[in-house]
N, C-alpha and C positions, 0 to 999 in steps of 0.2 A: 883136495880141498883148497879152495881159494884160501892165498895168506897175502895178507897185504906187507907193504917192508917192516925190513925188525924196528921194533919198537924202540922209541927212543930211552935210552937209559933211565931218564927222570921221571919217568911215567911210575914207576914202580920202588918199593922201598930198597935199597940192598941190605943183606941180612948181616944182623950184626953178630948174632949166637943163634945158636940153633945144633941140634942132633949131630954129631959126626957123620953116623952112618942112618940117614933120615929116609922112612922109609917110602917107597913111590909115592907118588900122588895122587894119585889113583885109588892106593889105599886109605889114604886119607879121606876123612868124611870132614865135609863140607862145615858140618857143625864145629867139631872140633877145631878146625880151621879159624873160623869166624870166634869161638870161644878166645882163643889162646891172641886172637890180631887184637880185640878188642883190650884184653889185659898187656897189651904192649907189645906182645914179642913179633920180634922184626922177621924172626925166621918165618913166621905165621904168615905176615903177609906179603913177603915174597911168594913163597909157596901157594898161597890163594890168587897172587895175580900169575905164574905161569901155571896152574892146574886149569885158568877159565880163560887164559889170554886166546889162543886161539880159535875159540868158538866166536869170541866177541868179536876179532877182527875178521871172521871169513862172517859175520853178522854184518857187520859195520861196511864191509865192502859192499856185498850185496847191496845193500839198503843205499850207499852214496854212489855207487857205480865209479867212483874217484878213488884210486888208492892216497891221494896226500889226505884227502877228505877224513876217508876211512881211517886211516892214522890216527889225525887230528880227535875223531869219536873214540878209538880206543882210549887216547890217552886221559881225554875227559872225562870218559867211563869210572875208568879206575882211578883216576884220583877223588872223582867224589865220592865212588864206594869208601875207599879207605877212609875217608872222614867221616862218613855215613853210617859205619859199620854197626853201631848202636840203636839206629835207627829199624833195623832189620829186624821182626819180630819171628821169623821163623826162618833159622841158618839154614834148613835143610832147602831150602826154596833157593840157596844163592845162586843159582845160575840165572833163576828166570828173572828173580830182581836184576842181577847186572843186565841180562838181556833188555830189561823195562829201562833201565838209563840208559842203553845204549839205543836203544830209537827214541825216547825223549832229546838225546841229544842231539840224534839224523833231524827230525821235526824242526827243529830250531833253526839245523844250518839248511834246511827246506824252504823256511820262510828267509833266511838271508839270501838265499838264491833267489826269491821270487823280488825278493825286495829290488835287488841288486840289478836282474834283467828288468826290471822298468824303469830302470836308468841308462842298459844297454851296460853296465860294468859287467855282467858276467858269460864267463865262454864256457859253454859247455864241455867238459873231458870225459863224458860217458865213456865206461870201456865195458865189452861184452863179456861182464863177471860170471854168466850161466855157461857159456862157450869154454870160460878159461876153464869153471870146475870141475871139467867133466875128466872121468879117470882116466889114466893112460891107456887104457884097453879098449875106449871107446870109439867105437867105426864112424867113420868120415860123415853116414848118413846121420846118425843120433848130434853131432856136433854141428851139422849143418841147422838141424830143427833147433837145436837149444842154440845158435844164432838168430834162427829166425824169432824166437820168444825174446831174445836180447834186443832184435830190432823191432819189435811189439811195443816191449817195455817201454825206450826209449821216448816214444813220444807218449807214454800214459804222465801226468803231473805226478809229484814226485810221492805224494802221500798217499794217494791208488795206487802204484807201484811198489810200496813199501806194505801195506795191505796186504796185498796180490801175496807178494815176498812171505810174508808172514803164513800167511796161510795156508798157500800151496807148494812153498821151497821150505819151508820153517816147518812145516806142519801143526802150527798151533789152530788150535779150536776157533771158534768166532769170537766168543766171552774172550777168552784171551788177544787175539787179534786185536779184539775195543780196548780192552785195559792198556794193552802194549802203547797204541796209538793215541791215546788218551779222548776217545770219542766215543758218541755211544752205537750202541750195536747196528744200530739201524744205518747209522753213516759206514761204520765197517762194511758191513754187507753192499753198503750202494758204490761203495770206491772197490769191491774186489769184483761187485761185477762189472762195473765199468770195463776194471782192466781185464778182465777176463773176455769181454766181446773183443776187445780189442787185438790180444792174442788169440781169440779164436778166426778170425780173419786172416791170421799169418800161418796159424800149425794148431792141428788137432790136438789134441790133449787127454790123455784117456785121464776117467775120473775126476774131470772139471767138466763143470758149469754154471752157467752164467745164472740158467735158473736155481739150481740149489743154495743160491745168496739169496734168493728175491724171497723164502717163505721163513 
């Protein structure tokens, strides 16, 4: 799994009380979690931001192809969950909520990029995040294809890309895909097949296509 660098200390609360011997987090349900941060306890949200800290930053890389980027989105992530935490009407859904602020976040620093290259301030640091993820076991052919989808990607615009991401690295549905990217379905669909011709031009794909977006 792609991890971008550790996390900056302040990103996250340090606990101040909490269980001696507290048990995994894993065991931990998400509700309970979200209950107990809400009424204050600092151990709570510690525990809720390293139980979901790494989904969100191997999320957040993908999505910015930058690790200082990706950083930057985790740490936004979760400091506006933690203030947010009230706002959350159904705890058991908290991953996919933080996953929703964390590409609301990518979007934003999407259009400061776009802003930024029509002034000629911004350089590009893409790095081949689908190449880096691939497990250690994985044979030089499969790494070479999941480069060649990294050099697809590359030139798709960043919010077809992030699409693409979603749907076929993520596995979220289409309705989801739209909600995450805050557009509506019919834009999803046009930005995932965009990128989808466009990676199909570079490396086969079993179970993509470009038409299964267009109906």
């Amino acid at each position: 799994m792609v991890r971008p660098r550790a996390v900056r200390a302040h990103a996250a609360p340090r606990p101040e009380s909490g269980p001696r011997s507290a048990p995994p987090l894993a065991e931990v349900r998400d509700e309970e979690l979200v209950d107990r941060a809400r009424a204050g306890d600092r151990w709570a949200e510690e525990a809720l931001f390293r139980k979901h800290v790494d989904y969100i930053a191997a999320l957040a890389f993908r999505l910015m192809r930058s690790e200082a980027e990706a950083d930057d989105v985790v740490q936004d992530t979760f400091v506006d969950a933690l203030s947010q935490l009230r706002n959350l009407a159904e705890p058991r859904t908290l991953r996919s909520w933080l996953a929703g602020i964390a590409v609301h976040k990518a979007h934003r620093r999407f259009r400061r990029r776009k802003l930024r290259a029509l002034f000629g301030l911004h350089v590009s640091t893409h790095e081949a995040v689908l190449e880096a993820s691939a497990h250690d076991g994985a044979s030089p052919e499969h790494r070479a294809e999941l480069g060649l989808v990294d050099a697809a990607l590359a030139g798709v615009p960043d919010a077809a890309r992030a699409a693409w991401l979603l749907r076929y690295v993520e596995g979220h549905s289409l309705e989801d895909v739209a909600r995450l990217c805050g557009c509506s379905l019919a834009t999803a669909k046009r930005r995932i097949s965009r990128t989808q011709q466009s990676v199909a031009r570079h490396v086969e794909i079993d179970g993509t296509s470009a038409k299964e977006e267009d109906g």
